[in-house]
VMD Tcl script that builds the backbone (N, CA, C; Angstrom):
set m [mol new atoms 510]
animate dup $m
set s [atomselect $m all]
$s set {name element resname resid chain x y z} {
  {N N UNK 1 A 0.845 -1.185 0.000}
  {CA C UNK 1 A 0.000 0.000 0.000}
  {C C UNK 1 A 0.882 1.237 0.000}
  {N N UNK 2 A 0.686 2.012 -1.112}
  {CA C UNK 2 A 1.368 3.437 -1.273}
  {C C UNK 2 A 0.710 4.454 -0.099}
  {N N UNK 3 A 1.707 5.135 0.337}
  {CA C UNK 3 A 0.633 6.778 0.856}
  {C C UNK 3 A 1.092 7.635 0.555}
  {N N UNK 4 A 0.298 8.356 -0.514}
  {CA C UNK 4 A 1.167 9.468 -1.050}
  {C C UNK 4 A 0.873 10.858 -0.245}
  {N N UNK 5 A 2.144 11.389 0.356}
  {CA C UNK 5 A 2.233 11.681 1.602}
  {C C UNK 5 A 2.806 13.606 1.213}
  {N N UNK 6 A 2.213 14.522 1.963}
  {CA C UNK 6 A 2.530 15.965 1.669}
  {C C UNK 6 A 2.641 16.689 3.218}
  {N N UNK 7 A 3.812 17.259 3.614}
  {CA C UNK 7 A 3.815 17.786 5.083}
  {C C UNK 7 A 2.835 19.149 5.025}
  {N N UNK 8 A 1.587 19.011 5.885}
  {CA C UNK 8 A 0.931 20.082 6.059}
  {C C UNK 8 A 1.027 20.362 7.536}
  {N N UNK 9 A 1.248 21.948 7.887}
  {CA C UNK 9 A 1.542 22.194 8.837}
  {C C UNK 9 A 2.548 21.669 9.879}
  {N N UNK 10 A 2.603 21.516 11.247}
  {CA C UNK 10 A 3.564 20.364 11.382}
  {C C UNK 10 A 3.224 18.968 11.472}
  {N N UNK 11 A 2.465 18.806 10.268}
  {CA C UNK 11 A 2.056 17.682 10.600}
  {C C UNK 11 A 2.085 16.865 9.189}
  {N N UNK 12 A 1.236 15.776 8.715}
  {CA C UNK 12 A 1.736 14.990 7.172}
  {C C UNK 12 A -0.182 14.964 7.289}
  {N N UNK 13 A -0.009 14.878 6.216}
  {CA C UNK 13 A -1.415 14.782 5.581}
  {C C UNK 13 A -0.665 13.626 3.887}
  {N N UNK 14 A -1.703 12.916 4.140}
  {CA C UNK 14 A -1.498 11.236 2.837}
  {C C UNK 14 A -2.919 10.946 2.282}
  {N N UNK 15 A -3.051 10.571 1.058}
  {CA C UNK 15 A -4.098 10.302 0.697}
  {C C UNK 15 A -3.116 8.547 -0.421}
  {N N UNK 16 A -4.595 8.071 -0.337}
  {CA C UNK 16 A -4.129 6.671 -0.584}
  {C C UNK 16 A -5.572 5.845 -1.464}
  {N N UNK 17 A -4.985 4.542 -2.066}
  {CA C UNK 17 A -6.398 3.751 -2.516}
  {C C UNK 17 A -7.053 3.116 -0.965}
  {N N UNK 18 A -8.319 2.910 -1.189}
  {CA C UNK 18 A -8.531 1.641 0.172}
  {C C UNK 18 A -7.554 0.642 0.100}
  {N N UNK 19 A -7.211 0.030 1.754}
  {CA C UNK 19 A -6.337 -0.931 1.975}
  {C C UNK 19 A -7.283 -1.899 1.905}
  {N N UNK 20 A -6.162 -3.058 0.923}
  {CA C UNK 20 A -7.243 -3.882 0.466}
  {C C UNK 20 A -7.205 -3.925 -0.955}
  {N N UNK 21 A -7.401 -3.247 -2.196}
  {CA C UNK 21 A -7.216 -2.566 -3.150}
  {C C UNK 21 A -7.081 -3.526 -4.044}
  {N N UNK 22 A -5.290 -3.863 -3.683}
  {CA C UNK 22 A -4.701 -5.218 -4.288}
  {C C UNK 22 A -4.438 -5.967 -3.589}
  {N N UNK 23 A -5.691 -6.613 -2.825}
  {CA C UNK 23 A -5.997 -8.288 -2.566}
  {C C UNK 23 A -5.206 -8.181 -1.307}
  {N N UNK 24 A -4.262 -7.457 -0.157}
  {CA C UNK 24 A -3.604 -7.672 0.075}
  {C C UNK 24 A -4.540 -7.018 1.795}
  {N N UNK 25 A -5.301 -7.199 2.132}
  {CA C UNK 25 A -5.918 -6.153 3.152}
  {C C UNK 25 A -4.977 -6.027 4.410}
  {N N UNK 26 A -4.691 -7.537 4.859}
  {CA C UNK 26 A -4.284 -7.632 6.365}
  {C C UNK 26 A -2.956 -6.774 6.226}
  {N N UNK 27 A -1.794 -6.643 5.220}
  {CA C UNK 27 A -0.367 -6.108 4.997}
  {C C UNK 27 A -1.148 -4.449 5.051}
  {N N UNK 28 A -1.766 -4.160 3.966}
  {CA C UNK 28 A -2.532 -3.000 4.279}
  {C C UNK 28 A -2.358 -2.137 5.441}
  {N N UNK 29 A -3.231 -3.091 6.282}
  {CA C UNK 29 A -4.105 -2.440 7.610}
  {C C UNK 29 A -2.745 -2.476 8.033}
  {N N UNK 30 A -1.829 -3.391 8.488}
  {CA C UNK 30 A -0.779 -3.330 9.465}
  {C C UNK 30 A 0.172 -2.556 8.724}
  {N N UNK 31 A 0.672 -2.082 8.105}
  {CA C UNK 31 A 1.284 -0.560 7.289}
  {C C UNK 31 A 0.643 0.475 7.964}
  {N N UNK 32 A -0.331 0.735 7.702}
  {CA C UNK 32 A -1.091 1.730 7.966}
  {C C UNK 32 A -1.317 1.795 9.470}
  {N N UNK 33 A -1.515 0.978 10.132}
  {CA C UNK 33 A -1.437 1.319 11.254}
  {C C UNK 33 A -0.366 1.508 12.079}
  {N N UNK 34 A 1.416 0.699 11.158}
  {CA C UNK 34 A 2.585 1.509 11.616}
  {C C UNK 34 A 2.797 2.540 11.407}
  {N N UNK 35 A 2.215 3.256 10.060}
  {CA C UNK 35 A 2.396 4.634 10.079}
  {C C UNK 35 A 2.259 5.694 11.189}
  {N N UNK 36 A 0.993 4.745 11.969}
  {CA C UNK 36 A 0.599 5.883 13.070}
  {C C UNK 36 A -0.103 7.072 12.528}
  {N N UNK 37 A -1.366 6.627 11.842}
  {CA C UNK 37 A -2.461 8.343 12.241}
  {C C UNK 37 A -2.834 8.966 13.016}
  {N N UNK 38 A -3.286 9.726 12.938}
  {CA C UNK 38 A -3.705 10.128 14.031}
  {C C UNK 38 A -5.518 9.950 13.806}
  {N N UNK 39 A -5.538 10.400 12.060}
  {CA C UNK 39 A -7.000 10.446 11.760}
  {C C UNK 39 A -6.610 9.649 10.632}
  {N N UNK 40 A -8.100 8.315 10.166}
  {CA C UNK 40 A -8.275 8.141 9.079}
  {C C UNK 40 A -9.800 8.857 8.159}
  {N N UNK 41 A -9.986 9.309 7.253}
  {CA C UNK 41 A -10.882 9.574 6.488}
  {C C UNK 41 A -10.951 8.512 5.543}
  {N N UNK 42 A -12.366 7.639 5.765}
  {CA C UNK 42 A -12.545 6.864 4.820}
  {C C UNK 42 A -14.007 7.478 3.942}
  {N N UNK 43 A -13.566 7.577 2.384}
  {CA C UNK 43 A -14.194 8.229 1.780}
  {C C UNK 43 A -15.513 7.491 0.794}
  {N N UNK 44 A -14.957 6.024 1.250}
  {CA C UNK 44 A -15.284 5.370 0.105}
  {C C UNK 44 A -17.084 5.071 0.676}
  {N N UNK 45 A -17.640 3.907 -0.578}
  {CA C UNK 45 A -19.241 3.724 0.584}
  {C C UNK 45 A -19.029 2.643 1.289}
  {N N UNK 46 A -19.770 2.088 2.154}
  {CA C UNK 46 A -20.304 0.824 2.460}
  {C C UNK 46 A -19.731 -0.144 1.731}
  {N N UNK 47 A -20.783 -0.397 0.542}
  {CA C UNK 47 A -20.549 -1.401 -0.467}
  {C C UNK 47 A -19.113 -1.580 -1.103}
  {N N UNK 48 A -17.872 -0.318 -1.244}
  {CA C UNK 48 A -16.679 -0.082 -1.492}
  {C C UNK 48 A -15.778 -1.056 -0.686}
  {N N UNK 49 A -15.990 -0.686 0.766}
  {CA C UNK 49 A -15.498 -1.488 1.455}
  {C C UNK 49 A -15.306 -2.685 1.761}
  {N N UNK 50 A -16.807 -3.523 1.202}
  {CA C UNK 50 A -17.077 -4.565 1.239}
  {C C UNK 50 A -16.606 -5.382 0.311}
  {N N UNK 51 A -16.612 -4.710 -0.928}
  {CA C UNK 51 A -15.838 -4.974 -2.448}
  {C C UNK 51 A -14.426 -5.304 -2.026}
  {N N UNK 52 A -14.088 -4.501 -1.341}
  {CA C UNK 52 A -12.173 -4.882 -0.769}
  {C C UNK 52 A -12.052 -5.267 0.125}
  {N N UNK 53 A -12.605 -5.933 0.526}
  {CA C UNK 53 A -12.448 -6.917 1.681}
  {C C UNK 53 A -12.262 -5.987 2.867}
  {N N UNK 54 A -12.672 -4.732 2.952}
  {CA C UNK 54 A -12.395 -3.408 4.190}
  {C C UNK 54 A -13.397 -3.354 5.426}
  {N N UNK 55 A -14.355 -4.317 5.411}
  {CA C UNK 55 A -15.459 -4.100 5.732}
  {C C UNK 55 A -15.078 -3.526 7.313}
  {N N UNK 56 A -14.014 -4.242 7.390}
  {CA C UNK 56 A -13.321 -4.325 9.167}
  {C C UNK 56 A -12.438 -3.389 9.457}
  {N N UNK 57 A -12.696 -2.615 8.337}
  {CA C UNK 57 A -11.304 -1.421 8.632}
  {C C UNK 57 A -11.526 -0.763 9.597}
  {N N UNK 58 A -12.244 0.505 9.917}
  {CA C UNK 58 A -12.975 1.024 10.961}
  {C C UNK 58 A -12.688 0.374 12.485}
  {N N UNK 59 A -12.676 -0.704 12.496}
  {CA C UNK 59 A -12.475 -1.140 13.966}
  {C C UNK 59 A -11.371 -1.868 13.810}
  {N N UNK 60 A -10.273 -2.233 13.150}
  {CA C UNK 60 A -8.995 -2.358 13.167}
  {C C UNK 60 A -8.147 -1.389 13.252}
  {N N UNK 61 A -8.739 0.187 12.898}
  {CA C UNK 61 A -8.170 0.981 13.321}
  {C C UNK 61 A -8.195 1.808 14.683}
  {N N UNK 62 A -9.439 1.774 14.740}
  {CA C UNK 62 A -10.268 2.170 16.045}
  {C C UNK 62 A -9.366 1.481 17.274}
  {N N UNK 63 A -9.183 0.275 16.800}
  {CA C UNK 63 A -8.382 -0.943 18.121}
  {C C UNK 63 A -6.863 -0.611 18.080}
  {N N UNK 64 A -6.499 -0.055 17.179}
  {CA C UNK 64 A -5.100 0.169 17.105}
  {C C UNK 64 A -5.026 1.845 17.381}
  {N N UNK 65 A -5.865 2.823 18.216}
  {CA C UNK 65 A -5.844 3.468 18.451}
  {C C UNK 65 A -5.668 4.714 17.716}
  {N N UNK 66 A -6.463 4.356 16.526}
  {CA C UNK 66 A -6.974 5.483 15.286}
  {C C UNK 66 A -8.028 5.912 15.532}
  {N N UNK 67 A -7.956 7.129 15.253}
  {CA C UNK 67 A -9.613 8.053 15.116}
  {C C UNK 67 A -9.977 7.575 13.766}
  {N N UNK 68 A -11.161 7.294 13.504}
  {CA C UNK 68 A -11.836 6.571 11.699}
  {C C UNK 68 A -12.724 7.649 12.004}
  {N N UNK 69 A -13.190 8.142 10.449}
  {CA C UNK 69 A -14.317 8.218 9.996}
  {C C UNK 69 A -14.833 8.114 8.866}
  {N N UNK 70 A -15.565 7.831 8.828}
  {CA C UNK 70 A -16.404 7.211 7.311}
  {C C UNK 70 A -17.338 8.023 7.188}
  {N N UNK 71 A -16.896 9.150 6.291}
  {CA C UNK 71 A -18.072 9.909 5.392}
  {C C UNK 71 A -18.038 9.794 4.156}
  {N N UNK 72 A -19.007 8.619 3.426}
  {CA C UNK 72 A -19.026 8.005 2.365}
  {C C UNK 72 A -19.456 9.472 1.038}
  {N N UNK 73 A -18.554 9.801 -0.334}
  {CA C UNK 73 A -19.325 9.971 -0.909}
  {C C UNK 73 A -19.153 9.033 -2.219}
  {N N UNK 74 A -19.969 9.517 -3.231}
  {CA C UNK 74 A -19.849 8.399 -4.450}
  {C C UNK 74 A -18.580 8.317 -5.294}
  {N N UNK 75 A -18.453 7.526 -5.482}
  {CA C UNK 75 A -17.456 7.902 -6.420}
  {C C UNK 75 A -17.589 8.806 -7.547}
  {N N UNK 76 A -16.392 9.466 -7.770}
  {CA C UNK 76 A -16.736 10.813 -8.759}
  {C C UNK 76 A -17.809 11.468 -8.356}
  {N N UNK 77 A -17.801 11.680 -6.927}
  {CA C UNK 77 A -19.449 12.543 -6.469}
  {C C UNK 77 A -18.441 13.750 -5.877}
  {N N UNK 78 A -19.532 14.661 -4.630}
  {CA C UNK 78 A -19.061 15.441 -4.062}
  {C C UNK 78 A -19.731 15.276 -2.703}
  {N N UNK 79 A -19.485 15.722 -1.386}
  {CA C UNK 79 A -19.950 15.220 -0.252}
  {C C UNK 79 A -21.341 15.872 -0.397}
  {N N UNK 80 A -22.294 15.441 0.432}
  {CA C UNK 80 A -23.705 15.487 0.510}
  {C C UNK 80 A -23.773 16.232 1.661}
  {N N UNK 81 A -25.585 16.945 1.926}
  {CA C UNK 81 A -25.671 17.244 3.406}
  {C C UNK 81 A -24.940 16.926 4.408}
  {N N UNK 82 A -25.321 15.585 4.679}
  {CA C UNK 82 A -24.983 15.170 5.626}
  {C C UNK 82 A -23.102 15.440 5.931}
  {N N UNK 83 A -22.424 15.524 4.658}
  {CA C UNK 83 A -21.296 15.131 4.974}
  {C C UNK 83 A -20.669 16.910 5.269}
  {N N UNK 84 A -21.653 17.975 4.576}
  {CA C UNK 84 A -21.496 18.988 4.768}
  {C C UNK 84 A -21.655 19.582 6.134}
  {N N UNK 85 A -22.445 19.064 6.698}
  {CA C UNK 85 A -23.040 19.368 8.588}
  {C C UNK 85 A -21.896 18.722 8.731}
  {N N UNK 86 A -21.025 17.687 9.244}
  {CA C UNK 86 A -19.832 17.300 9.809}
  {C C UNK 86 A -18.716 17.271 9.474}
  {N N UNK 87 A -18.530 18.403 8.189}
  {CA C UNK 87 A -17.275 18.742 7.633}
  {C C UNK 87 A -16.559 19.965 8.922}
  {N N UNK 88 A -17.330 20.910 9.085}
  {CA C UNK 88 A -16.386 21.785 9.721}
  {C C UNK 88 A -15.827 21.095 11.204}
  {N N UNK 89 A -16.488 20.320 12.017}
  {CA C UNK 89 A -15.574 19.557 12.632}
  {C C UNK 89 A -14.526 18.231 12.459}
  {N N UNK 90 A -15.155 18.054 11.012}
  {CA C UNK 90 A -13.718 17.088 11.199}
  {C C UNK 90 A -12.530 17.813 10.297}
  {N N UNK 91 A -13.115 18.810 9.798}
  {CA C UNK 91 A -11.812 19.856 9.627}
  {C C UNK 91 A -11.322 20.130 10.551}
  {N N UNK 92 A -11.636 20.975 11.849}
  {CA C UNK 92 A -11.335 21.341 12.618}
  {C C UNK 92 A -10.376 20.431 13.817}
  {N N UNK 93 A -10.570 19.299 13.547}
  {CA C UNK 93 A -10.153 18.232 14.384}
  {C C UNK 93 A -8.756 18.276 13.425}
  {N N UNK 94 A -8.504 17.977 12.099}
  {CA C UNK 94 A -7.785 17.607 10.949}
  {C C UNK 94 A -7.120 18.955 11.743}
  {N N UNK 95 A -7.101 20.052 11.202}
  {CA C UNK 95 A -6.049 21.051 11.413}
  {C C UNK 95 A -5.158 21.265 13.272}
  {N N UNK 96 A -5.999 20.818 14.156}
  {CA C UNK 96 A -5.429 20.629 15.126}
  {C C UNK 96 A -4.546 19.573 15.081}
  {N N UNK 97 A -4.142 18.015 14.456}
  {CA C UNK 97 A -3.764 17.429 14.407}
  {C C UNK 97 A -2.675 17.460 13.799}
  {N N UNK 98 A -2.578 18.594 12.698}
  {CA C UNK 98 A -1.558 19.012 11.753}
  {C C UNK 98 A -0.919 20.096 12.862}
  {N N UNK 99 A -1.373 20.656 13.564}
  {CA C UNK 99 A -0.786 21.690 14.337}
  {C C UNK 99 A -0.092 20.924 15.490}
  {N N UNK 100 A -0.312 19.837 15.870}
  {CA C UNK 100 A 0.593 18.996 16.615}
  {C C UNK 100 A 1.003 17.841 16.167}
  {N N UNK 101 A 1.721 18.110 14.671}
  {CA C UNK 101 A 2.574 17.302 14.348}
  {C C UNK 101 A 1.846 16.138 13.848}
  {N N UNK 102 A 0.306 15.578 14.108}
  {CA C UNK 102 A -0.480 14.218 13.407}
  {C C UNK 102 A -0.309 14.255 12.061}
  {N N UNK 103 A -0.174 12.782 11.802}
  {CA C UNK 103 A -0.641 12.439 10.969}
  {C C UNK 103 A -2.450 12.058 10.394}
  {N N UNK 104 A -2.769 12.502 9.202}
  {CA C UNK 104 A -4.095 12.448 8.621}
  {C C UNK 104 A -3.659 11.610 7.500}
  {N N UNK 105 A -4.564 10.412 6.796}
  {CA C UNK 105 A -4.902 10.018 5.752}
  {C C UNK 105 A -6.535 9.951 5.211}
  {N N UNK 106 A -6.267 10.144 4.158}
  {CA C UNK 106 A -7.749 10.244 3.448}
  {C C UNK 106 A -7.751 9.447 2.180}
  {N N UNK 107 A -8.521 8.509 2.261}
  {CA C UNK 107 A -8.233 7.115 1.245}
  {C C UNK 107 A -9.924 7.459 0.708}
  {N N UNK 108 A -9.482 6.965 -0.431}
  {CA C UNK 108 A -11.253 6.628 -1.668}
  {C C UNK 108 A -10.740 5.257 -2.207}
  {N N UNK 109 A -11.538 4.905 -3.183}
  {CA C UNK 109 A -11.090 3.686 -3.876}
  {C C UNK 109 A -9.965 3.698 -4.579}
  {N N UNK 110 A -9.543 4.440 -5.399}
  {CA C UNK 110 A -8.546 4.490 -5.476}
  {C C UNK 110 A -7.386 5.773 -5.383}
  {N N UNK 111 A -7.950 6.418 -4.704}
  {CA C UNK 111 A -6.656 6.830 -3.996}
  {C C UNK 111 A -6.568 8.746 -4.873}
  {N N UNK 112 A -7.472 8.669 -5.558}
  {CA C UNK 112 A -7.283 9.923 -6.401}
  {C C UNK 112 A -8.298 11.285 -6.227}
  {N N UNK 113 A -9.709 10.933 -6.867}
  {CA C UNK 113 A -10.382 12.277 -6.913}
  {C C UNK 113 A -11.006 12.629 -5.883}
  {N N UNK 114 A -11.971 11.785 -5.143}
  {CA C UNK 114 A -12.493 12.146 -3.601}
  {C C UNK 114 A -11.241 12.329 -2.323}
  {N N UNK 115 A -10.737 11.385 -2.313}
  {CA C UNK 115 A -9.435 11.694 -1.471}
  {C C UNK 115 A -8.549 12.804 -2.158}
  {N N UNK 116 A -7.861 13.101 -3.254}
  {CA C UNK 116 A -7.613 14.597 -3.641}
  {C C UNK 116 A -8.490 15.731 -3.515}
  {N N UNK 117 A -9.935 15.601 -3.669}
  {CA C UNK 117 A -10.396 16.709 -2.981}
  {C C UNK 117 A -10.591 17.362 -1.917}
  {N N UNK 118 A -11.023 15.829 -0.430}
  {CA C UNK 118 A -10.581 16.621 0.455}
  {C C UNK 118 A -9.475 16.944 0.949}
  {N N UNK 119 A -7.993 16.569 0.454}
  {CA C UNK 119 A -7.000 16.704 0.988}
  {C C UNK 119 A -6.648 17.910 0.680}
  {N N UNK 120 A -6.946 18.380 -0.562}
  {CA C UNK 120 A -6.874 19.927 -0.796}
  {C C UNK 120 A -7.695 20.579 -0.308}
  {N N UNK 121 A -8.780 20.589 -0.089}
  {CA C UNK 121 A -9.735 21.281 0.707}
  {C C UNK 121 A -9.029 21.335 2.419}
  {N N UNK 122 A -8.439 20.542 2.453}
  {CA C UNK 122 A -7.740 20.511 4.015}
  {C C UNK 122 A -6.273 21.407 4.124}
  {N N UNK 123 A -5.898 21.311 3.227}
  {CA C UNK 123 A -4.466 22.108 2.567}
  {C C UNK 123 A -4.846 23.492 3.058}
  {N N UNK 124 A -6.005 23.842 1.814}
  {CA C UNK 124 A -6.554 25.165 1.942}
  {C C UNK 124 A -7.016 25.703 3.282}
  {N N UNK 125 A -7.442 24.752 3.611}
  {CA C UNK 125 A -8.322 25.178 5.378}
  {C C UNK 125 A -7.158 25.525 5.984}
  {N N UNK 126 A -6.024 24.676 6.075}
  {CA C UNK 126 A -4.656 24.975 6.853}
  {C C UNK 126 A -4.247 26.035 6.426}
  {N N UNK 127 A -4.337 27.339 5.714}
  {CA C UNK 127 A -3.487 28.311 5.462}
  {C C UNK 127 A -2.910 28.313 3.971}
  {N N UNK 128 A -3.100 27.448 2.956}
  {CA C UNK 128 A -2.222 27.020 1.851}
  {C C UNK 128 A -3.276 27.537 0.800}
  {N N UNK 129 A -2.205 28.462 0.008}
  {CA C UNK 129 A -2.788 29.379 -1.446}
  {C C UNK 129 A -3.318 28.379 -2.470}
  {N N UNK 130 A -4.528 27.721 -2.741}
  {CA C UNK 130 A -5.675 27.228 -3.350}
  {C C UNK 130 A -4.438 26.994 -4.521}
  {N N UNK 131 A -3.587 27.379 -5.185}
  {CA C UNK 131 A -2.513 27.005 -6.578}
  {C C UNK 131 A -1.698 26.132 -6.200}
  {N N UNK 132 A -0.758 27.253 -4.978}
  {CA C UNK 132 A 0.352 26.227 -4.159}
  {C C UNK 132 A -0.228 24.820 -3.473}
  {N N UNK 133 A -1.296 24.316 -2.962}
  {CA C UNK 133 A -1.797 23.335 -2.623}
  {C C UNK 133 A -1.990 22.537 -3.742}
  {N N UNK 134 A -2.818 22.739 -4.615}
  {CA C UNK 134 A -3.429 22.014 -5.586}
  {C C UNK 134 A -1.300 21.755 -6.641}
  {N N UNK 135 A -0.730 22.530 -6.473}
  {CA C UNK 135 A 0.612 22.259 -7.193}
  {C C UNK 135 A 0.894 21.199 -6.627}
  {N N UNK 136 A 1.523 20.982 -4.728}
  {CA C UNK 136 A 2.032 20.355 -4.170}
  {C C UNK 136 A 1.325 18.529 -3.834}
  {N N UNK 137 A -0.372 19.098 -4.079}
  {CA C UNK 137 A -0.879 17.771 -3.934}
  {C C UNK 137 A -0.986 16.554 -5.168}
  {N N UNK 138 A -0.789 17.632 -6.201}
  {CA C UNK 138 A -0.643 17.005 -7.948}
  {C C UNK 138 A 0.875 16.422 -7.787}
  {N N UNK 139 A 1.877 17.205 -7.435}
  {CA C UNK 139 A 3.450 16.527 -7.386}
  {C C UNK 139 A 3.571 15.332 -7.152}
  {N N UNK 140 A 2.603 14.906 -5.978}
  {CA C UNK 140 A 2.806 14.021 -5.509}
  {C C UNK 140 A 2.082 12.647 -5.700}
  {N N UNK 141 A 0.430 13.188 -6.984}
  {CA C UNK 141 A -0.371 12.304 -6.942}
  {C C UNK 141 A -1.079 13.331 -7.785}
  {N N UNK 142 A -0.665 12.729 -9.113}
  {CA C UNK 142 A -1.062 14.032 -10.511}
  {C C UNK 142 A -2.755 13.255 -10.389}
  {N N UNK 143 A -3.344 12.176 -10.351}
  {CA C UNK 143 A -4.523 12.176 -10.544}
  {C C UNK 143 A -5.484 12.951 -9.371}
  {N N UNK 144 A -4.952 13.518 -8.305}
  {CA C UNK 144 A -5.742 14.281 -7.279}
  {C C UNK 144 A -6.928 15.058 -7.884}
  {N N UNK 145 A -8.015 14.939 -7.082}
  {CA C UNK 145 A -9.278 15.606 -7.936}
  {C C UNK 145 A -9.485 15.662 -9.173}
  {N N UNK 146 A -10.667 14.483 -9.278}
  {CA C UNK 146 A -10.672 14.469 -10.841}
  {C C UNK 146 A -12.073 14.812 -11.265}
  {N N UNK 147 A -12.236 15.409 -11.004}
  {CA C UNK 147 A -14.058 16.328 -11.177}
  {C C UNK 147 A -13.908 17.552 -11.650}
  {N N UNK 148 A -14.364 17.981 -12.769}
  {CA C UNK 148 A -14.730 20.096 -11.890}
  {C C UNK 148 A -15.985 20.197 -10.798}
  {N N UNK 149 A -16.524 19.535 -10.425}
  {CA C UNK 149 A -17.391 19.616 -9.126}
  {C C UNK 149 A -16.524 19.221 -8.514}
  {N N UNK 150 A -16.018 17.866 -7.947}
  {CA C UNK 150 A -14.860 18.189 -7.246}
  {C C UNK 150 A -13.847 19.375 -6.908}
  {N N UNK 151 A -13.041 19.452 -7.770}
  {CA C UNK 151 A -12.540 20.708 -7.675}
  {C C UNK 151 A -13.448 22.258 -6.816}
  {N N UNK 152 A -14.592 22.379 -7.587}
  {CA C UNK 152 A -15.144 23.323 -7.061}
  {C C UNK 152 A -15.612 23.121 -5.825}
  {N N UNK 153 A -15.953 22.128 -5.320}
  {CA C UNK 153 A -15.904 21.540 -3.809}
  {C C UNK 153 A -14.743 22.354 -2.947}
  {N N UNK 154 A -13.522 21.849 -3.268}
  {CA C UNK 154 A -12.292 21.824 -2.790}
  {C C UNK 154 A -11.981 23.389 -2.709}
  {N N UNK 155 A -12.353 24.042 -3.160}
  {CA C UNK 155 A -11.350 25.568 -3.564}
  {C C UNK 155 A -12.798 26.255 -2.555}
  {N N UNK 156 A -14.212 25.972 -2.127}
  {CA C UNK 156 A -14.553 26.699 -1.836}
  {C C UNK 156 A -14.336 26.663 0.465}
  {N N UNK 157 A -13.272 26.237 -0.009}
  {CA C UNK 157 A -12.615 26.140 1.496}
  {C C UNK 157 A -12.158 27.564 1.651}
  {N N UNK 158 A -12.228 28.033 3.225}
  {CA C UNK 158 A -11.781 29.376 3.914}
  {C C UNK 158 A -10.699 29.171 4.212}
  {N N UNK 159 A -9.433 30.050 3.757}
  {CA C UNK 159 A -7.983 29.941 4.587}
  {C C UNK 159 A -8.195 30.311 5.656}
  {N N UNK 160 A -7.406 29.391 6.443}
  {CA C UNK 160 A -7.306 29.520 8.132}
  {C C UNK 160 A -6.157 30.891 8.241}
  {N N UNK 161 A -6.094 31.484 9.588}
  {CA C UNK 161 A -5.036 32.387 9.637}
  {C C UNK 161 A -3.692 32.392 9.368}
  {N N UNK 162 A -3.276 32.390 9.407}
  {CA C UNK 162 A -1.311 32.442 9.080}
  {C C UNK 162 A -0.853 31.288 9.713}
  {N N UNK 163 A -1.083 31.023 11.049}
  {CA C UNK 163 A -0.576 30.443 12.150}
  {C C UNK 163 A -0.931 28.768 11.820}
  {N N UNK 164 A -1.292 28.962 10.738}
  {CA C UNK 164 A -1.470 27.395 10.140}
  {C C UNK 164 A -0.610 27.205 8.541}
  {N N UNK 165 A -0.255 28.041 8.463}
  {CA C UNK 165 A 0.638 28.220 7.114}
  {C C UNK 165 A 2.336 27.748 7.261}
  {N N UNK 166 A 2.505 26.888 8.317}
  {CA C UNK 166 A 3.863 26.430 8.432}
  {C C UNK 166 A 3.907 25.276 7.991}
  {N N UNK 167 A 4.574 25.107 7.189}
  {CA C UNK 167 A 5.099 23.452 6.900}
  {C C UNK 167 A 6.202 22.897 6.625}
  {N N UNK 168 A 6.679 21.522 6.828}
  {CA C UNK 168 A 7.824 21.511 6.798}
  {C C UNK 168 A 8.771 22.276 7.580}
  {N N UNK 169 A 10.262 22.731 7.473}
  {CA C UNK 169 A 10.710 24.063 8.018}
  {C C UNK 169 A 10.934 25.307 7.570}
  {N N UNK 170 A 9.367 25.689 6.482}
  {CA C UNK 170 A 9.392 27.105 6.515}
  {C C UNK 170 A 9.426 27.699 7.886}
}
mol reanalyze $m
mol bondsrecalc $m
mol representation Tube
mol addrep $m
């Protein structure tokens, strides 16, 4: 399992396919849970999970002392109500985590347009110029957001103040 991995704030922010993907779940999960998240975002649905043998992800991480959450949208979709009412706190959770150094991953099926959108949308929330983000998250994972609804999802994020604009050792 790849994580294609970008230092936001002091912290790493990764977006990835579901573990599981290629046939391989249990190596997966135990990668991923050496990485040490702090947060997982699972983007994918229900039925996604079930397709990759993930069904158990959620509480393999949960037990290995991961925060999960599963806010399913469709593939090639954009988040829904529901996912809109519990975006600003699990942003808000996401940027504290980057501000003390956590790690965040945000996985879809495969690893590109829903997980590139919110990871840029999280970029942006952290302080990061909507170009310079979307540059740094393509470097690393040119298929990131592959929608223009997507996209337009992603960019209509608020920059946070300055004090979230450190990364790496700027």
């Amino acid at each position: 399992m790849i994580l294609y991995a970008v230092p936001v704030g002091a912290g790493i922010l990764a977006i990835s396919p579901i573990p599981g993907a290629d046939g391989a779940y249990s190596g997966d999960v135990q990668h991923l849970i050496e990485w040490k998240p702090s947060i997982v975002l699972s983007l994918v649905t229900a039925a996604e999970l079930a397709e990759a043998g993930a069904a158990g992800l959620g509480q393999s991480l949960v037990d290995a002392g991961t925060r999960w959450e599963h806010m399913p949208i469709p593939d090639f979709g954009v988040p829904d109500g529901a996912f809109e009412v519990a975006w600003p706190y699990i942003s808000a959770m996401a940027r504290r985590a980057f501000m003390g150094g956590g790690r965040i991953l945000v996985h879809c099926r495969g690893g590109c347009g829903r997980s590139g959108m919110v990871a840029l949308r999280l970029m942006i929330e952290s302080g990061e110029a909507p170009d310079d983000a979307l540059d740094r998250l393509r470097a690393i994972r040119p298929c990131a957001v592959e929608t223009d609804d997507q996209m337009r999802w992603a960019l209509k994020a608020r920059r946070a103040p300055a004090v979230f604009l450190r990364h790496g050792n700027d």
